[in-house]
Biopython code that builds the backbone (N, CA, C, O; Angstrom):
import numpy as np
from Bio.PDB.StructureBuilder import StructureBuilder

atoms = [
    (1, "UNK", "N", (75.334, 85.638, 130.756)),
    (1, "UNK", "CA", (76.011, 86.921, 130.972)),
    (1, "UNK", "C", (77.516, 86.774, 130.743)),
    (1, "UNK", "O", (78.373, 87.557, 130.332)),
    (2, "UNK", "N", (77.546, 85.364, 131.193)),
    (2, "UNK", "CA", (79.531, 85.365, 130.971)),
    (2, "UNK", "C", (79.816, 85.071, 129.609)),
    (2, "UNK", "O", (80.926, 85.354, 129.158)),
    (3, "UNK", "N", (79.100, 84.632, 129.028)),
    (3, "UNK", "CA", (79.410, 84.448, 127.299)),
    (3, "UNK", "C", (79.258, 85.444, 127.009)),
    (3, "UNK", "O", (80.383, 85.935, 126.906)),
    (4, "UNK", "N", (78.328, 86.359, 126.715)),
    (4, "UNK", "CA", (78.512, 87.864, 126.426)),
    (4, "UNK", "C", (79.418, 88.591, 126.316)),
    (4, "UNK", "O", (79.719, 89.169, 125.272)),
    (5, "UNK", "N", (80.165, 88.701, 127.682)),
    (5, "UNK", "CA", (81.345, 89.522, 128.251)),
    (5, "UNK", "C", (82.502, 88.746, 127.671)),
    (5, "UNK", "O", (83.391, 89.582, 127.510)),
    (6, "UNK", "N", (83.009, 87.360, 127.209)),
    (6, "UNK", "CA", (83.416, 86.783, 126.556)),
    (6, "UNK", "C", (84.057, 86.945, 125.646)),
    (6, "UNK", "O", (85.272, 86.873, 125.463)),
    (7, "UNK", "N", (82.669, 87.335, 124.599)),
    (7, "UNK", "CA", (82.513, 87.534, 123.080)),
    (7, "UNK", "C", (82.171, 89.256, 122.605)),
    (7, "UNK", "O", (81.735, 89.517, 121.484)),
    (8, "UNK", "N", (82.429, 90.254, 123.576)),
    (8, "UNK", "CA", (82.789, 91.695, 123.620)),
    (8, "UNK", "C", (84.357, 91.683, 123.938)),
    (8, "UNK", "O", (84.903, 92.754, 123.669)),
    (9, "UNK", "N", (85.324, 90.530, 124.538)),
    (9, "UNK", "CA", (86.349, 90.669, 124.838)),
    (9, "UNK", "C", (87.007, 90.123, 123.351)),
    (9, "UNK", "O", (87.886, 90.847, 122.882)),
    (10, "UNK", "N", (86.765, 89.318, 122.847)),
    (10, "UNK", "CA", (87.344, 88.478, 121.313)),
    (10, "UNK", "C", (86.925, 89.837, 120.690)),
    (10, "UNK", "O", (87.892, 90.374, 120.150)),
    (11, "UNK", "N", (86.136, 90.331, 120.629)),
    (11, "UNK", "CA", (85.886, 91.342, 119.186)),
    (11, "UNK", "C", (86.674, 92.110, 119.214)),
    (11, "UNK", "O", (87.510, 92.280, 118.327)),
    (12, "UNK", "N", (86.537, 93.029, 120.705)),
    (12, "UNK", "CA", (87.647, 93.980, 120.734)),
    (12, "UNK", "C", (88.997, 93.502, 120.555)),
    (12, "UNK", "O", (89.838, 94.172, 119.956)),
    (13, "UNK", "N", (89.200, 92.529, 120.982)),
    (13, "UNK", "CA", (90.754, 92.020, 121.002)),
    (13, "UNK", "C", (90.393, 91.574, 119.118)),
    (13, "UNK", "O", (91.577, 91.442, 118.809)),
    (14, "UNK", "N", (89.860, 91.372, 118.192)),
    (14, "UNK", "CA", (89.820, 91.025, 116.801)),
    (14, "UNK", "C", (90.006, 92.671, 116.627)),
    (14, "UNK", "O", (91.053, 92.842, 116.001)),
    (15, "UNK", "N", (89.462, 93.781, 116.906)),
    (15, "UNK", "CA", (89.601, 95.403, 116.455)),
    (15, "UNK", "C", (90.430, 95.685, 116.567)),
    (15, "UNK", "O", (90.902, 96.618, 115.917)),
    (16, "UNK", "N", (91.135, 94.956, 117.557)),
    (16, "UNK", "CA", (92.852, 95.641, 118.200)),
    (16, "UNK", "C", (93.904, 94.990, 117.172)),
    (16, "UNK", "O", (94.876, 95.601, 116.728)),
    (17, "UNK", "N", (93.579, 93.710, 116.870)),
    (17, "UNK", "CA", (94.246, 93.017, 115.793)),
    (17, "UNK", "C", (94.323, 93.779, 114.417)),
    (17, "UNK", "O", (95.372, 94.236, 113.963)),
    (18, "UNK", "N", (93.321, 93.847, 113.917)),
    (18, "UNK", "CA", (92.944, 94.590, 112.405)),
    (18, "UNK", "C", (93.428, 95.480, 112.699)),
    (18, "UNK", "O", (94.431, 95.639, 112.004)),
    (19, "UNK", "N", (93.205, 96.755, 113.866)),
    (19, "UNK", "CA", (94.082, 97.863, 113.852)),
    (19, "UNK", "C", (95.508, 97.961, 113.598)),
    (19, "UNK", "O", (96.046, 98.718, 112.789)),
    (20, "UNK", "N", (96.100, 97.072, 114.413)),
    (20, "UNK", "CA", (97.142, 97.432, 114.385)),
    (20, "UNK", "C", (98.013, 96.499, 113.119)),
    (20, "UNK", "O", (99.229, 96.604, 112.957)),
    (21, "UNK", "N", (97.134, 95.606, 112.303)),
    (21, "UNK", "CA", (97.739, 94.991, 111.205)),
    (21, "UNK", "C", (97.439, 95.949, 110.310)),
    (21, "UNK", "O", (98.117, 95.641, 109.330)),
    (22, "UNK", "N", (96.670, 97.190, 109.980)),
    (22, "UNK", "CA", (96.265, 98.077, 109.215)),
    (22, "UNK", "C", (97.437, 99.106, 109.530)),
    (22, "UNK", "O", (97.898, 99.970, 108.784)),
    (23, "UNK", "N", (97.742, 98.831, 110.639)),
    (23, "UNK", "CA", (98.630, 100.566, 111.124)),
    (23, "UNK", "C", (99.476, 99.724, 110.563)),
    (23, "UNK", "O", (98.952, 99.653, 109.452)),
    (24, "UNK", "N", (100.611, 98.875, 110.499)),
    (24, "UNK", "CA", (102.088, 98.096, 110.412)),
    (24, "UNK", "C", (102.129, 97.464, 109.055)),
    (24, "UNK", "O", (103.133, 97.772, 108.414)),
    (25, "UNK", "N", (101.210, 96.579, 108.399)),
    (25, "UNK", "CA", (101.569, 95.789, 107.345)),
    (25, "UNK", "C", (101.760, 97.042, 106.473)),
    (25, "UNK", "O", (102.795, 96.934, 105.816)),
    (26, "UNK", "N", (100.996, 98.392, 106.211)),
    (26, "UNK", "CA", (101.366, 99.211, 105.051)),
    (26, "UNK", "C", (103.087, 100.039, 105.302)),
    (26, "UNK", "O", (103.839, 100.616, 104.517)),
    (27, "UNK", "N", (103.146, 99.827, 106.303)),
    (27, "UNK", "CA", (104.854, 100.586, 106.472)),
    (27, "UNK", "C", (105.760, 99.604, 106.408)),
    (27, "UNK", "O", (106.821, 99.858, 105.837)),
    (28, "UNK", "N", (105.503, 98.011, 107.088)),
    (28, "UNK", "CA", (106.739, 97.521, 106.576)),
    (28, "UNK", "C", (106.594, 96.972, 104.682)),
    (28, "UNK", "O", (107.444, 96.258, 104.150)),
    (29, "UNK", "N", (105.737, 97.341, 104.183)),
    (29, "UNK", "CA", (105.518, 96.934, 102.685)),
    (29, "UNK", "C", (106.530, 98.323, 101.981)),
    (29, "UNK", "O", (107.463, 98.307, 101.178)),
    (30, "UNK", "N", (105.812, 99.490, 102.737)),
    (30, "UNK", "CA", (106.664, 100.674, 102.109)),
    (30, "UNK", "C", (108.298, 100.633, 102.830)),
    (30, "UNK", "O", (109.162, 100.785, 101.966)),
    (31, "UNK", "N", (108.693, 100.506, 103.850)),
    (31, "UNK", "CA", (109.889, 99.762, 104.004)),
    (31, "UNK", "C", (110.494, 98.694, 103.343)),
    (31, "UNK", "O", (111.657, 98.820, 102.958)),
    (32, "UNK", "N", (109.917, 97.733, 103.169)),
    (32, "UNK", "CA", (110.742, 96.518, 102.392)),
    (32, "UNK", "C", (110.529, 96.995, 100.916)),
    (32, "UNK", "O", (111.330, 96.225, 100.384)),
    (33, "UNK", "N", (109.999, 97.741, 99.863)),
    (33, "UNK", "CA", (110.087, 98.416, 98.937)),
    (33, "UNK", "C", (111.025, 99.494, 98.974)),
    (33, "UNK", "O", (111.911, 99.596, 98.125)),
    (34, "UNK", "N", (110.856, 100.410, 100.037)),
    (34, "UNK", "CA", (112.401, 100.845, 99.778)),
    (34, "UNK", "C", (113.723, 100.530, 99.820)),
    (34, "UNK", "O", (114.569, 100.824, 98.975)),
    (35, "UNK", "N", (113.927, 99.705, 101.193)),
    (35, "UNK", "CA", (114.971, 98.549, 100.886)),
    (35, "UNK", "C", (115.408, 98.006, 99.354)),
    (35, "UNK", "O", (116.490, 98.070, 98.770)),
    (36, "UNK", "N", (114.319, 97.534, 99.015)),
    (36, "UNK", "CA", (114.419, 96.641, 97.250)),
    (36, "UNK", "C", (115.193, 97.856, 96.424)),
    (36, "UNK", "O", (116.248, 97.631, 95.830)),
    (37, "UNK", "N", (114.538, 99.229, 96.446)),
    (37, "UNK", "CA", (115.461, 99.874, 95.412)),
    (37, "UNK", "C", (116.195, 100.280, 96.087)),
    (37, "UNK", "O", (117.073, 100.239, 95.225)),
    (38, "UNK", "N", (116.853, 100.796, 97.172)),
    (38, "UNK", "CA", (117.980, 101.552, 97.650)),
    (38, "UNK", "C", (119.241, 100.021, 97.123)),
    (38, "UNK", "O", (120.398, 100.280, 96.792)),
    (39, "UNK", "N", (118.815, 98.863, 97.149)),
    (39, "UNK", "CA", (119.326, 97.971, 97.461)),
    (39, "UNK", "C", (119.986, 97.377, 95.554)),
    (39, "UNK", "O", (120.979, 96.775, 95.146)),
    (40, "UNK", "N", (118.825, 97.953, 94.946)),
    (40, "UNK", "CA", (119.050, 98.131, 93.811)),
    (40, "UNK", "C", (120.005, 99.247, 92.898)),
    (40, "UNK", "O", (120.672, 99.147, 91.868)),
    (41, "UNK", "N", (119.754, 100.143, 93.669)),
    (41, "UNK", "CA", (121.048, 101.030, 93.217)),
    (41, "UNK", "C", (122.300, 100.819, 93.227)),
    (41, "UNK", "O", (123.188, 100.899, 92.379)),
    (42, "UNK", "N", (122.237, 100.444, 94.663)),
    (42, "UNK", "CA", (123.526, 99.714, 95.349)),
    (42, "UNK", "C", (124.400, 99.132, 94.080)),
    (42, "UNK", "O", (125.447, 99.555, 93.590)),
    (43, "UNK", "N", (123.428, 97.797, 93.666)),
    (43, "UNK", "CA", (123.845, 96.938, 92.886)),
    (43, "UNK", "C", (124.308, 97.589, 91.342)),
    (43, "UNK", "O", (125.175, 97.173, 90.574)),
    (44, "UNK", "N", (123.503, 98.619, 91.221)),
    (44, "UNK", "CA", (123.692, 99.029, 89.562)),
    (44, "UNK", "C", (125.246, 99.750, 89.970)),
    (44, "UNK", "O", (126.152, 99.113, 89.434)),
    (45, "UNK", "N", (125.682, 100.783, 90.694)),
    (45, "UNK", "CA", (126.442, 101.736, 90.491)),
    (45, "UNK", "C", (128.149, 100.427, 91.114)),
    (45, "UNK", "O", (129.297, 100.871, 91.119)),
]
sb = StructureBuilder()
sb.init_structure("model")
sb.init_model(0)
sb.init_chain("A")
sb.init_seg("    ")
for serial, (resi, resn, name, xyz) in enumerate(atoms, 1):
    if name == "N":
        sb.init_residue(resn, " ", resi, " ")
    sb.init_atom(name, np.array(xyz, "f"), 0.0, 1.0, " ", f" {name:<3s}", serial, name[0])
structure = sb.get_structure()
């Protein structure tokens, strides 16, 4: 019974992981891409 309750606690805590690497890695990618060109303009003008 205690391994069970265990290995329902790792999964969820693995769902909570993927979630919230799904919610964050796509905004700081679209953040550090905008950075790159704002950062690029910078440089041209």
């Amino acid at each position: 019974m205690r391994d069970k309750t265990t290995t329902r606690l790792t999964d969820f805590h693995d769902f909570k992981f993927i979630f919230f690497e799904n919610l964050f890695k796509p905004r700081q990618l679209y953040l550090q891409s905008q950075n790159s060109v704002l950062s690029n303009l910078w440089l041209a003008t």
